[in-house]
C-alpha positions as CSV (number, residue, x, y, z in Angstrom):
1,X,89.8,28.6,18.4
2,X,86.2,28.1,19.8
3,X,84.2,25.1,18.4
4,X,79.9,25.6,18.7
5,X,78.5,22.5,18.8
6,X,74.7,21.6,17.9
7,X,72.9,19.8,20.7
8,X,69.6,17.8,20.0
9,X,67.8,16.3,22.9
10,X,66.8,12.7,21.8
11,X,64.4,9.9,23.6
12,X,67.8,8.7,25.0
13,X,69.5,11.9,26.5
14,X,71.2,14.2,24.8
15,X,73.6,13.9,21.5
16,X,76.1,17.1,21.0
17,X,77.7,17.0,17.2
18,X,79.0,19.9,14.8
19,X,75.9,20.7,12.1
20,X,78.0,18.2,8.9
21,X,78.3,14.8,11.3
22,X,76.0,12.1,11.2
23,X,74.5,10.8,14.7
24,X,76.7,7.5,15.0
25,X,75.2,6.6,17.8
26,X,73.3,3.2,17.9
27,X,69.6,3.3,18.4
28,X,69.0,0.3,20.6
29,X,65.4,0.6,19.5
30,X,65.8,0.2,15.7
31,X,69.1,-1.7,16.0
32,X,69.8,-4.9,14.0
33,X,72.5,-6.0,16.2
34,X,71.0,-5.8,19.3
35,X,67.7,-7.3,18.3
36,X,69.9,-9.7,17.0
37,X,71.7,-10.2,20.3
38,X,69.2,-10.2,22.5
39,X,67.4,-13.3,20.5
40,X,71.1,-14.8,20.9
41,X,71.1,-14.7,24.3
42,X,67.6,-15.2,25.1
43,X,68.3,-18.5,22.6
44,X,70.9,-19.4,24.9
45,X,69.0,-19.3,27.7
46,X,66.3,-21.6,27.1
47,X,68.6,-23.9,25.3
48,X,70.8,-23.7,28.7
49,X,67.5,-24.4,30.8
50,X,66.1,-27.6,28.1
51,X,69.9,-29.1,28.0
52,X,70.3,-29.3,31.6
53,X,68.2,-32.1,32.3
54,X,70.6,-34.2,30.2
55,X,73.6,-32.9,32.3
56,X,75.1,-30.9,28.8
57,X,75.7,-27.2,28.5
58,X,75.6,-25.6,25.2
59,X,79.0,-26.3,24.2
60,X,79.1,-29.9,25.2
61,X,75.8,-29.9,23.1
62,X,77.6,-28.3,20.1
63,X,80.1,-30.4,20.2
64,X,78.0,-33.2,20.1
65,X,76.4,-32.1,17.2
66,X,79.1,-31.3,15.2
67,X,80.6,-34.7,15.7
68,X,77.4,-36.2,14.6
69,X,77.4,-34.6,11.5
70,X,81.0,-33.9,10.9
71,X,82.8,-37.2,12.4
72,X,86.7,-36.7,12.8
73,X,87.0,-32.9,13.3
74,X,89.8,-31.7,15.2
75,X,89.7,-29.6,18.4
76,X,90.6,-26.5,16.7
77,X,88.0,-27.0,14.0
78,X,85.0,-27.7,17.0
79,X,86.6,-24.6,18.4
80,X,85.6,-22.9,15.3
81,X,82.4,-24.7,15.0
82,X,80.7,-24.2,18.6
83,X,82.2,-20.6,18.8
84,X,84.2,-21.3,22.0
85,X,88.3,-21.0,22.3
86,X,90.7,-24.1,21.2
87,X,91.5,-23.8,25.5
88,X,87.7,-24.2,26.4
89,X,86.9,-27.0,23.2
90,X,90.0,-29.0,24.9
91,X,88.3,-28.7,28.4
92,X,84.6,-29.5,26.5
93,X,86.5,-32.5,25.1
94,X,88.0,-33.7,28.1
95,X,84.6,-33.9,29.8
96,X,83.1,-35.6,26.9
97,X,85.6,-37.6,26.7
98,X,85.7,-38.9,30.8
99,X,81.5,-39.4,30.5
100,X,82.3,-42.1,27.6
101,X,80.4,-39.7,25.2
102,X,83.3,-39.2,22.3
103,X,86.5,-41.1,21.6
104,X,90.0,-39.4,20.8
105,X,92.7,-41.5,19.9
106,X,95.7,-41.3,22.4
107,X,98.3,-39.6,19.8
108,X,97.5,-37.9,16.9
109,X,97.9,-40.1,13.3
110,X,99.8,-36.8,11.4
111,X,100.4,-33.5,12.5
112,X,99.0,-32.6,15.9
113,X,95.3,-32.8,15.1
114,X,93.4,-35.5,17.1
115,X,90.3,-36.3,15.6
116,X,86.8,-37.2,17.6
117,X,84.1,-39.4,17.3
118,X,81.0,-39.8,19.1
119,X,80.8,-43.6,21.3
120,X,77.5,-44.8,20.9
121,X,76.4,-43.5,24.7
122,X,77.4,-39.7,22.8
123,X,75.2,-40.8,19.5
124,X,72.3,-41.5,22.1
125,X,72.6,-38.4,24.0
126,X,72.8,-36.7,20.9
127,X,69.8,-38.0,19.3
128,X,68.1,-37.3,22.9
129,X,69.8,-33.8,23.0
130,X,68.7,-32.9,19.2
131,X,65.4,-32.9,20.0
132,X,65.1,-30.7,22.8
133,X,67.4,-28.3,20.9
134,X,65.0,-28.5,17.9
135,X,62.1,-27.8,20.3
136,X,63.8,-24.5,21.8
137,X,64.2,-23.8,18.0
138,X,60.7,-24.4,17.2
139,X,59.3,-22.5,20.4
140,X,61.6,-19.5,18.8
141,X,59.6,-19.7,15.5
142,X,56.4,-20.5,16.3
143,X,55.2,-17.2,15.8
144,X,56.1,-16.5,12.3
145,X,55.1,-18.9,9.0
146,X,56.5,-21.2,7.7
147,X,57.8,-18.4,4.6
148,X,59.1,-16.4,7.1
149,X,61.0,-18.6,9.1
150,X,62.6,-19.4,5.8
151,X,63.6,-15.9,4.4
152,X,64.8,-15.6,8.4
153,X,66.9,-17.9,7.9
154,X,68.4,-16.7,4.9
155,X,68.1,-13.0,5.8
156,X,70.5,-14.0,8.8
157,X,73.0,-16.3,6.5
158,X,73.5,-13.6,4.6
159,X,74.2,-11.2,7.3
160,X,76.8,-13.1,8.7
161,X,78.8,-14.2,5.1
162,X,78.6,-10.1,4.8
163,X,80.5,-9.9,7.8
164,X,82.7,-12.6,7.4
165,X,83.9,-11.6,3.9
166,X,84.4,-7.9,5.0
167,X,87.6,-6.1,5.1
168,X,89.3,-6.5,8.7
169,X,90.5,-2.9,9.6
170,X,94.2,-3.2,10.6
């Protein structure tokens, strides 16, 4: 059996299908996701270059700031929280921990969880921390209104609770 396929020659190189698929090839021009990524990364960056001063790197940072909002929170749920794994939240912790920026108590009251709290030398790097963070944030919006940063914001919520209440292929 021969198959013919249809080639089209596209700004990108060429794309070979049969005449009934559908190009599923991503467009990195028009893409969402990479858009999206690339802001990611390039957010990343600058907050990597503003935190550094203050000796943090972003997870150390988001750790912080979880802590400062959400006392008590377990390992696992900073994990969650900063986007790292439980093995690199443990080493954030542990670093924390040895600067005299958080507290963990030496066993864990139930279970295995072992909640963390910010000393006050982590509440004043925080605060100190915060603001550069906010100023990276600000620098990222400065361009759009005020309106747009908003619906932004929302647009992008909503993208991710999309994902995260979609069916996981098995």
């Amino acid at each position: 059996m021969v198959l013919l396929l249809e080639c089209q020659v596209l700004d990108i190189g060429t794309l070979c299908q049969t005449p009934d698929m559908e190009t599923t090839q991503v467009q990195l021009d028009t893409s969402i996701g990479y858009v999206l990524k690339r802001a990611a990364a390039a957010l990343r960056a600058s907050m990597d270059v503003a935190l550094r001063p203050l000796s943090l790197s972003v997870p150390q940072y988001s750790c912080l700031e979880l802590l400062g909002q959400r006392p008590g929170l377990s390992a696992a749920e900073l994990a969650r929280g900063a986007f790292v794994t439980r093995q690199s939240m443990h080493a954030v912790l542990h670093g924390l921990e040895q600067r005299g920026l958080l507290a963990r108590p030496a066993t864990a009251r139930r279970g295995r969880a072992m909640p963390s709290e910010l000393t006050p030398a982590g509440r004043e790097l925080l605060t100190a921390a915060s603001r550069v963070v906010a100023e990276v944030e600000r620098t990222m919006v400065a361009s759009l209104p005020p309106g747009d940063q908003r619906h932004l914001w929302s647009t992008l919520a909503a993208c991710a609770d999309a994902l995260a209440s979609a069916p996981r292929p098995d």
